[in-house]
C-alpha positions in Angstrom: -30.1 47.0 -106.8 -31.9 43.9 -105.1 -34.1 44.8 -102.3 -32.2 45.1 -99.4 -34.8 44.8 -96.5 -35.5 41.3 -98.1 -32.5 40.2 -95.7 -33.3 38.9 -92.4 -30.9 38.2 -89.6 -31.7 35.5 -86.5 -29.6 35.7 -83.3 -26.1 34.4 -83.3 -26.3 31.4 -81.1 -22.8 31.7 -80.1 -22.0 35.6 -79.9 -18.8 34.9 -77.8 -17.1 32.6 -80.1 -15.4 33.5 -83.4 -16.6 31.0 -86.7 -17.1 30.8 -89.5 -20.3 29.8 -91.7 -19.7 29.4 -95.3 -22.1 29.8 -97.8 -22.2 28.7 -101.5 -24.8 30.0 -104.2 -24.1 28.0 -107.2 -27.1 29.0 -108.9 -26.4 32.8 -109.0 -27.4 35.0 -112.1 -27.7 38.6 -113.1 -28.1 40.0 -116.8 -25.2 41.7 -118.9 -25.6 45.9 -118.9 -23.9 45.6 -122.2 -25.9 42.5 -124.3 -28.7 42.1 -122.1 -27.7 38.7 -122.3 -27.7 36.2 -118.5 -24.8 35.6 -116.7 -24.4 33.0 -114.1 -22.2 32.0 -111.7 -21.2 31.2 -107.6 -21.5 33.6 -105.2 -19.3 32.2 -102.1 -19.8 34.2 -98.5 -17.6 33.4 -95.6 -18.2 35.6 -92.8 -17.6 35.2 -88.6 -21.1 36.7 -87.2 -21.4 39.2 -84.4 -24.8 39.5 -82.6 -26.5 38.6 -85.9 -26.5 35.7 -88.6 -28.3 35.7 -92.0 -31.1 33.8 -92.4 -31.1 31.4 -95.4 -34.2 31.6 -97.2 -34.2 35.6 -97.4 -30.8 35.7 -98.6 -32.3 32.9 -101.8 -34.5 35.9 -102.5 -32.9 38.5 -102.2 -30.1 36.6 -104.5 -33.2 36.1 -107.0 -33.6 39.6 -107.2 -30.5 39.9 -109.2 -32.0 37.8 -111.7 -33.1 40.6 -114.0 -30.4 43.3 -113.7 -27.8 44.8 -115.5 -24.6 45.1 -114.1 -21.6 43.9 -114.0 -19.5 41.2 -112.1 -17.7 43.7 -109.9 -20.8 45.8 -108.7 -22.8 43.0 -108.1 -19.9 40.9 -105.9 -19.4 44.7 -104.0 -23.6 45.1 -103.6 -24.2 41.7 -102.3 -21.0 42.3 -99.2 -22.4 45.9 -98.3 -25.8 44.5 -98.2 -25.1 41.5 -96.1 -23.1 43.9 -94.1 -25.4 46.2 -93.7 -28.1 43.5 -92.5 -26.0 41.5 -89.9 -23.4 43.8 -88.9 -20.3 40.6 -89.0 -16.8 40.7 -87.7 -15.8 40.0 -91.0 -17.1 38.5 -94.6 -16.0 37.9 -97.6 -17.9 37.6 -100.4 -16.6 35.8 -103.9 -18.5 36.3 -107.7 -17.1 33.4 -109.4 -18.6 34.0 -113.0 -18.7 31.2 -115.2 -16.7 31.5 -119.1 -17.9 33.9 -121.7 -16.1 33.9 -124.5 -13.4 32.3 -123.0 -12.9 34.0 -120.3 -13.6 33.4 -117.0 -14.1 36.0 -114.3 -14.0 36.5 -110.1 -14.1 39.0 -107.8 -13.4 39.0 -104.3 -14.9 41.8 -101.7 -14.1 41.8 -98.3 -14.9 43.7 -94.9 -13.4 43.7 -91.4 -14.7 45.7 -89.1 
């Protein structure tokens, strides 16, 4: 999986107040376990930050790191949330794998947490 202590966190600003920051990847991509073959596609996070919010250049690289590995559209989708989760600790996040068309058919997976 990508390399998890690439995420860094920055103090929430605003720890008392519930909102949300969305984030939108459009330039995600990982590589087919089956063909070997690149897959792209959006990762969306949502997420209302605790004591912690992500810091945006990590999370490019750590995204990057996906670049080269196998797997598939539902384990990558659940690896990003438990990773973000497990850097910035967030009242709640959602994370969305919206996978563009291969042959036909287009795919997305939604993860979610609430603590």
């Amino acid at each position: 999986m990508a390399e998890t202590a690439a995420l860094e966190t920055f103090p929430n600003p605003r720890p008392e107040r519930d909102y949300e920051i969305a984030i939108d990847c459009p330039e995600f991509t990982s590589m087919c376990p089956k063909t070997g073959l690149p897959d792209f596609g959006t990762i969306r996070i949502r997420y209302v930050p605790d004591a912690q919010c992500v810091e945006l250049k990590s999370l490019k690289y750590y995204l990057l790191a996906y670049r080269n590995q196998g797997l598939f559209y539902e384990s990558a989708t659940n690896q990003i949330l438990d990773d973000l989760v497990a850097a910035c600790r967030p009242r709640r996040m959602t994370v969305v794998g919206d996978f563009t068309a291969r042959g036909g058919i287009t795919t997305k997976v939604t993860a979610d947490y609430t603590r």
